[in-house]
C-alpha positions in Angstrom: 41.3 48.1 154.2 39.2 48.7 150.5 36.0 50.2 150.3 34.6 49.4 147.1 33.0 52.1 145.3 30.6 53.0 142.0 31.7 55.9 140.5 29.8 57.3 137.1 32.6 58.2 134.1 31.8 59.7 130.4 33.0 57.0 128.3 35.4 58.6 126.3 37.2 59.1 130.0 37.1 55.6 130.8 38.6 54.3 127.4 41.7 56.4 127.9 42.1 55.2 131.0 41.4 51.3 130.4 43.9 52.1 127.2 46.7 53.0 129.6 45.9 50.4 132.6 44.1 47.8 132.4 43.3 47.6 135.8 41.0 51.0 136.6 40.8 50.6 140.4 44.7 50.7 140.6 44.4 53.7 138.0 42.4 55.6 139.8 43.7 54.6 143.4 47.1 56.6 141.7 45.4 59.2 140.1 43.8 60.2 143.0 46.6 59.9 145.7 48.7 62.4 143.0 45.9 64.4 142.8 45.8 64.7 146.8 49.1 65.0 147.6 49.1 68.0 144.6 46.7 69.4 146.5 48.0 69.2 149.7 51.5 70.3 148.7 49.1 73.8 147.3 48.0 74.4 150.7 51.1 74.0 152.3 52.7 76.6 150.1 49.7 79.0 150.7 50.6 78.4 154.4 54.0 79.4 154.0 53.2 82.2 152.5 50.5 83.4 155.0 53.0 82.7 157.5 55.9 85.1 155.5 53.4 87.6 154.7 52.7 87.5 158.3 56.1 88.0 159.4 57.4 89.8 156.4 57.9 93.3 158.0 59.6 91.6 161.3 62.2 89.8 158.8 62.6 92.6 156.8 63.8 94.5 159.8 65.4 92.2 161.7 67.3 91.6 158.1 68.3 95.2 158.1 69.3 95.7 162.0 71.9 92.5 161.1 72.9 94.4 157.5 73.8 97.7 159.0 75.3 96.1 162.1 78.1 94.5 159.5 78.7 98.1 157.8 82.7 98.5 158.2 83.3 101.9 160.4 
């Protein structure tokens, strides 16, 4: 379903965009779902991050226990 919208541009915004589409609901409808999935892929890196910061110092030795169990004798 579309929800039609009004939106307020400066005008030298709107030219470059009519210049490179010349249909400026399907223009935007792109720019914005880039935009958003940019923005979601951000948040699901600073996740992953929180989550390996989280879990760093269990890893780290959990890495080590399995390094110095494969030390030859």
């Amino acid at each position: 379903m579309r929800v039609k919208t009004s939106i307020t541009l400066p005008a030298d915004l709107q030219a470059r965009i009519e210049r490179t589409d010349s249909n400026r609901s399907a223009f935007l409808e792109r720019a914005a779902r880039v935009y958003l999935a940019r923005v979601e892929q951000a948040d699901r890196g600073r996740r992953d991050i929180a989550i390996i910061h989280r879990d760093a110092r269990r890893l780290n030795r959990e890495a080590l226990e399995t390094l110095e169990h494969q030390i030859l004798p």
